[in-house]
C-alpha positions in Angstrom: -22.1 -29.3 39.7 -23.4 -26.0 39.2 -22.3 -24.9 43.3 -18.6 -26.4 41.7 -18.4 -24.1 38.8 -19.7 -20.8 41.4 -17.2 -21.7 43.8 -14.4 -22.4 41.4 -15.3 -18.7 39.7 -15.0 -17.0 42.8 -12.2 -18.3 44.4 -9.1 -15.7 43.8 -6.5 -16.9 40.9 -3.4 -16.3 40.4 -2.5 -13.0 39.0 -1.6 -13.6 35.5 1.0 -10.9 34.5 0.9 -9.3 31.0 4.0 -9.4 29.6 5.1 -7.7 25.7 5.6 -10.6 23.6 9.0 -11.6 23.3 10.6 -10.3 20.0 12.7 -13.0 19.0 14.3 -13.4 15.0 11.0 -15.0 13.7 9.5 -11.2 14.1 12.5 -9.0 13.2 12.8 -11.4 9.9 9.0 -10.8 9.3 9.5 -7.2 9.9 12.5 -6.6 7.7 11.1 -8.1 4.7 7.8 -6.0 5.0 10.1 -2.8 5.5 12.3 -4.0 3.1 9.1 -4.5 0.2 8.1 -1.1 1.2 11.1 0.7 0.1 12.7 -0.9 -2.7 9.0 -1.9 -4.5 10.7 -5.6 -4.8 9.0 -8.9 -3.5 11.2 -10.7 -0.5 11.8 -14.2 -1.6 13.1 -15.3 2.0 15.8 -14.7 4.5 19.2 -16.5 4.6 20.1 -14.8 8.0 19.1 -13.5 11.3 21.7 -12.7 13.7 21.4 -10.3 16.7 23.3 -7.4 16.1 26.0 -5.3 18.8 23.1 -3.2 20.0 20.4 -5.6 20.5 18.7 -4.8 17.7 18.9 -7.7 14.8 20.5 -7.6 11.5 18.9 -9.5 8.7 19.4 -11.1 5.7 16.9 -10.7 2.9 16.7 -12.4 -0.7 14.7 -10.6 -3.0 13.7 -10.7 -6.3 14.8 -8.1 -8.4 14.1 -9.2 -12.0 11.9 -11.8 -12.9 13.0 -14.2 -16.5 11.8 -16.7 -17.9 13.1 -19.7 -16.9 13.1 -18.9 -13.7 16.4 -20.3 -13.5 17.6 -17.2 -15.1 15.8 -14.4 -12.6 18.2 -12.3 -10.8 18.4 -12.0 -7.3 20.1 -10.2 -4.3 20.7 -10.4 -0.6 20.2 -7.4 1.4 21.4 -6.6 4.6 18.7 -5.1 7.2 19.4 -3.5 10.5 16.6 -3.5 12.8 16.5 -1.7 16.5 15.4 -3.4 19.2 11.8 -2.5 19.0 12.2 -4.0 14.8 12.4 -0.7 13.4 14.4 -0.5 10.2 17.7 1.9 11.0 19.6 1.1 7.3 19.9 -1.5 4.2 22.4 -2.2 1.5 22.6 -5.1 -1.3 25.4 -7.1 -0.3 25.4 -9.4 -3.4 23.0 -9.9 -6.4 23.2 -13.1 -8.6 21.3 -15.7 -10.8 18.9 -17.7 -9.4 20.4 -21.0 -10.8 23.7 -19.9 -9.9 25.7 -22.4 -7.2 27.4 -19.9 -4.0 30.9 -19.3 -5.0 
């Protein structure tokens, strides 16, 4: 058993090629709600959208919370649009809507 394992280690393998992970719209949403936090000091409450944008880079969706009531039916939100590079990088942001949390889409 033991002359198995010693051969099996040094037989050659297959070179195994390192390759960037791929940086698909699960990691540009991640990383435009943390820039997202970062500059407007508001907590991300999820993203509605993730589309890849003419560049290759991504643009994203974001709903955030901008002011918290009591109920929370009442708290007012709004849905920012996040342009990402290719690499994730944040290039620009604007609010594209803001409205009531218990409020039904128009």
């Amino acid at each position: 058993m033991a002359d198995q394992r010693s051969a099996r280690a040094s037989s050659p393998t297959r070179a195994r090629k390192k390759t960037a992970p791929k940086k698909g719209p699960e990691h540009a949403a991640r990383a435009a709600c943390q820039s997202l936090e970062g500059l407007i000091g508001h907590h991300a409450e999820g993203v509605s959208a993730v589309r890849r944008s003419d560049d290759d880079g991504w643009c994203v969706v974001v709903d955030v919370l901008e002011v918290p009531r009591i109920p929370d039916t009442t708290s007012l939100l709004a849905s920012y649009e996040v342009q990402l590079d290719k690499a994730g990088e944040l290039q620009e942001y604007r609010r594209v809507r803001r409205y009531r949390r218990g409020a039904a889409d128009e």
